[in-house]
C-alpha positions in Angstrom: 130.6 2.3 47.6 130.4 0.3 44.3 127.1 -1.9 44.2 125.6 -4.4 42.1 122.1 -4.2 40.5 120.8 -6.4 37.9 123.5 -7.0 35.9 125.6 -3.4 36.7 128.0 -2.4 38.7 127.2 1.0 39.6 128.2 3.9 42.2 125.3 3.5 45.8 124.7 6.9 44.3 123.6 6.0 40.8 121.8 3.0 42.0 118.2 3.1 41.6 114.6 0.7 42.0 111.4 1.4 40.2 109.0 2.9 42.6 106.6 0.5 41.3 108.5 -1.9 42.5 106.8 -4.6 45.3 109.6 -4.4 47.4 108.5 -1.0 48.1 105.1 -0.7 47.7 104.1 -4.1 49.8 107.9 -5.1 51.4 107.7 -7.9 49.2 110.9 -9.7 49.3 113.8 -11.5 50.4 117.8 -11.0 51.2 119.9 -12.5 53.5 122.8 -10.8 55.1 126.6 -12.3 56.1 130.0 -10.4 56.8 133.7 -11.1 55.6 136.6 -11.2 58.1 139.5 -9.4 56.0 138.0 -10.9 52.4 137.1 -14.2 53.6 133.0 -14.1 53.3 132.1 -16.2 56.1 129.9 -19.4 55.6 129.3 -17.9 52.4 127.4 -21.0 51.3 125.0 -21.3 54.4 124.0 -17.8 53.6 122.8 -18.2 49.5 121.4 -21.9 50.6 119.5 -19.9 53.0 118.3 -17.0 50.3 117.4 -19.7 48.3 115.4 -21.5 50.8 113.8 -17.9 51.2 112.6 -17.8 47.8 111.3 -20.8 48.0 109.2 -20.5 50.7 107.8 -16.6 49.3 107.7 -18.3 45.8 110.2 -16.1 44.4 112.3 -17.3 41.7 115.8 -16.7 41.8 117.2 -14.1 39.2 120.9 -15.9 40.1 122.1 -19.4 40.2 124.1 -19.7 43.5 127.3 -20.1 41.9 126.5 -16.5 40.1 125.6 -15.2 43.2 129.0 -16.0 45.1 131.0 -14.6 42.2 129.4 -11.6 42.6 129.8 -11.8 46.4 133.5 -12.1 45.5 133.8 -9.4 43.2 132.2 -7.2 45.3 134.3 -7.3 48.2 137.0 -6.5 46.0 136.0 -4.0 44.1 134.9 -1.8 47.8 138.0 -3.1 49.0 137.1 -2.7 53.1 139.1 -4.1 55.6 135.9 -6.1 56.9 132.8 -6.0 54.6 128.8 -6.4 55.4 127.2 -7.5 52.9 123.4 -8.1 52.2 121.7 -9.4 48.5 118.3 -8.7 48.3 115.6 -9.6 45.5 112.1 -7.9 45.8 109.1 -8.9 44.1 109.7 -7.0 40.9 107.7 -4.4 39.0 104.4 -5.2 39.5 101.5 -5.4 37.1 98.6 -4.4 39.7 100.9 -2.8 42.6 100.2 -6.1 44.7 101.6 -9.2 43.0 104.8 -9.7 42.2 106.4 -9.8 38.6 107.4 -13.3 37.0 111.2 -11.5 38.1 112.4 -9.2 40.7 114.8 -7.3 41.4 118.2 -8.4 42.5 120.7 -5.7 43.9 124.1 -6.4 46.3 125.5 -3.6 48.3 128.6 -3.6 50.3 129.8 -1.6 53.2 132.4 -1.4 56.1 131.9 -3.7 58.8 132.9 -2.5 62.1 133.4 -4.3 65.3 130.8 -4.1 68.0 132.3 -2.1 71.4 133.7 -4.8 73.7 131.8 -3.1 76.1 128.4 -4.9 75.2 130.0 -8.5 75.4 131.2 -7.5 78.8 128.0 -5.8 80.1 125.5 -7.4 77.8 122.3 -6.6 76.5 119.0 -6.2 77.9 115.6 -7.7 76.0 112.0 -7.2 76.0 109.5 -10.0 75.6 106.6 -8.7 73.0 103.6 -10.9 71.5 104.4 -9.7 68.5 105.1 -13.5 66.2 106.6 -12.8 63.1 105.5 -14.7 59.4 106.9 -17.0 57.3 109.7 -17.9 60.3 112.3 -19.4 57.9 111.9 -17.2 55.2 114.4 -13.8 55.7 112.0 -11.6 54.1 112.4 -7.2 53.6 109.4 -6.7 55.7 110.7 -5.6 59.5 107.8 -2.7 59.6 105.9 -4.5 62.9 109.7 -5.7 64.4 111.3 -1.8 63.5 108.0 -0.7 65.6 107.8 -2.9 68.7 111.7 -2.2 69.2 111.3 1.1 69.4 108.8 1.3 71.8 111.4 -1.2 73.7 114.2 0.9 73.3 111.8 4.4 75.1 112.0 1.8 78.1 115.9 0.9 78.7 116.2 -2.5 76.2 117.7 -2.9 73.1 115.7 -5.7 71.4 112.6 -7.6 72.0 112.1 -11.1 72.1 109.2 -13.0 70.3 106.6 -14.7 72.4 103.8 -16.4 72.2 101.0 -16.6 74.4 101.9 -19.2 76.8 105.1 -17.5 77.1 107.2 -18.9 74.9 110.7 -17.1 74.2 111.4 -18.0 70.3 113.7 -15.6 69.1 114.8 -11.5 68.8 114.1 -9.9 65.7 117.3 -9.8 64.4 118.9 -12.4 66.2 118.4 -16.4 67.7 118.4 -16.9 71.1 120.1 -19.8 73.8 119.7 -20.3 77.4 122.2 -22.2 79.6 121.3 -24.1 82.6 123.6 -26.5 84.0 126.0 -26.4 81.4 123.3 -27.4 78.6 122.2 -25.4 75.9 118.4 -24.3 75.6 117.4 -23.4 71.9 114.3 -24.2 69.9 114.4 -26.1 66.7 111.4 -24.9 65.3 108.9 -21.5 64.6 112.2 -19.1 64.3 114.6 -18.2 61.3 118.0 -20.8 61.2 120.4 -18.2 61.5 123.9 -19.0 60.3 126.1 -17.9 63.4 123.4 -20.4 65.3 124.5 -23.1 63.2 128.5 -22.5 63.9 127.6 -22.3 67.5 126.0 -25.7 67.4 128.6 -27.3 65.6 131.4 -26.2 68.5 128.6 -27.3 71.1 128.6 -30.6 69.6 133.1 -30.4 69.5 132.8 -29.7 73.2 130.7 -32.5 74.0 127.9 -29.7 75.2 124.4 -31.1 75.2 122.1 -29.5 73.9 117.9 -29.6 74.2 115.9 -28.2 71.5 112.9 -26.6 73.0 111.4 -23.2 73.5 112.4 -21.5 77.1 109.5 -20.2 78.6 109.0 -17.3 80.5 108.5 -19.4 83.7 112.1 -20.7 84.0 113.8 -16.9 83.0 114.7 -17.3 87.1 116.2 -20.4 87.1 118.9 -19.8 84.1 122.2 -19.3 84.2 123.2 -17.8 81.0 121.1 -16.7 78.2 122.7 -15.4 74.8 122.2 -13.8 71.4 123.5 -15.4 68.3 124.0 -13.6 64.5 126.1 -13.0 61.7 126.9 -8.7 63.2 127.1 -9.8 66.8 128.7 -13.2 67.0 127.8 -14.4 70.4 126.5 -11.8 72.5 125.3 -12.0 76.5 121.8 -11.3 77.6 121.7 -10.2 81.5 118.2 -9.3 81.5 115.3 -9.9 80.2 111.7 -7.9 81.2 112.6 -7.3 84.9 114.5 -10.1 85.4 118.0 -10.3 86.0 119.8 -13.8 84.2 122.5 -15.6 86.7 124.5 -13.6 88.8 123.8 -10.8 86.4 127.5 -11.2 84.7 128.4 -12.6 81.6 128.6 -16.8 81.8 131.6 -18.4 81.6 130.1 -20.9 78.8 129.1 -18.1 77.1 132.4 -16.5 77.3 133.5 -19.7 75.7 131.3 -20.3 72.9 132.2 -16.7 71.5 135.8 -17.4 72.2 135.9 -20.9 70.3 133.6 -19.2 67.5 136.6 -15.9 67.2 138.9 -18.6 66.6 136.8 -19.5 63.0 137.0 -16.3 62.3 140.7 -14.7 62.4 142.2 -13.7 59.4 146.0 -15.2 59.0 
């Protein structure tokens, strides 16, 4: 795997980051994450806008302009020369002078690696999700720190689910950790507009909602309503558009996969295949 670090192309072997590094020491940083179908990086734009927007928010300035980024995006994928690459650029805080705030420059690093389908399995059985309290910080920044997220999803996953859902205390359903979230009742979409990160795949699948003449209401589900839903689904750069069937205890529809569902990820493939 060839990788780029400050300037250098370099083996993942030979790559290296100062321990004294923020990033490490205080998961001070940002990166944002996207995924080529044969060499085509998808919505390549959306994703540095977004890293930008990131860095503004942390108050981290940008090593790269955005046109220096893409190139590098570009090269990359042909220098690893995968099939399907993931790809995620990251930029920490930088050495830092007191071990707690950041350099006037970070660190900026690319890697590259295979990206595999997910087993067709999942879209047809779907995924199961756990509501937690746990809110994240800094909603529409896509920082490095997942160390509470990594934590609550593991104590999820002892119990049968594979993600949790964010919630706040009136019961609120704003997003999983990795991952924006939709419910479908009566042929609308459900998805809030605000307090979660704008992912990228969410974006697409708003655009073909608005193609389809779907409407579409921008608010928080709540807990409450999980009962009367049809649908519900997962939304992200890995996954695509993937069904949820349950969430807590509670089963969503008929407990199968939604037929709008089933259309939204079909209409989204179609962006997607490589000629």
């Amino acid at each position: 795997m060839i990788v780029f670090i400050d300037d250098q192309w370099v083996s993942d072997t030979e790559a290296t980051i100062n321990i004294k590094d923020i990033g490490i020491l205080r998961g001070f940083g940002i990166f944002d994450y996207l995924r080529t179908y044969g060499t085509n990086p998808f919505r390549l734009t959306d994703h540095i806008d977004r890293f930008y927007n990131s860095s503004h928010l942390l108050g981290i300035t940008p090593k790269y302009s955005k046109e220096r980024i893409a190139q590098i995006i570009h090269e990359g994928i042909i220098k690893n020369g995968f099939v399907h690459t993931n790809i995620k650029f990251i930029q920490t805080g930088g050495i830092s002078p007191d071990g707690f705030m950041p350099a006037e420059m970070g660190t900026f690093f690319v890697y590259f690696y295979e990206a595999k389908e997910y087993p067709q399995e999942m879209y047809e059985t779907g995924t199961k999700l756990k509501t937690s309290p746990l809110m994240r910080q800094y909603v529409e920044a896509k920082t490095v720190n997942y160390a509470a997220s990594i934590a609550e999803v593991r104590k999820a996953m002892i119990e049968g689910f594979q993600d949790i859902i964010h919630t706040d205390q009136n019961g609120d359903l704003y997003e999983a950790t990795r991952s924006n979230l939709f419910g479908i009742r009566e042929g609308k979409l459900i998805t809030t507009d605000q307090g979660v990160l704008f992912g990228v795949t969410r974006k697409v699948v708003l655009e073909i909602a608005r193609a389809l003449a779907i409407d579409v209401e921008y608010r928080c589900m709540n807990l409450s309503e999980l009962r009367t839903l049809d649908e519900v689904f997962t939304t992200n750069s890995s996954q695509e558009v993937m069904p949820v069937l349950q969430i807590n205890d509670i089963r969503i529809g008929d407990g199968k996969v939604g037929a709008l569902t089933k259309l939204l990820h079909k209409e989204f493939k179609k962006l997607t295949t490589v000629v």
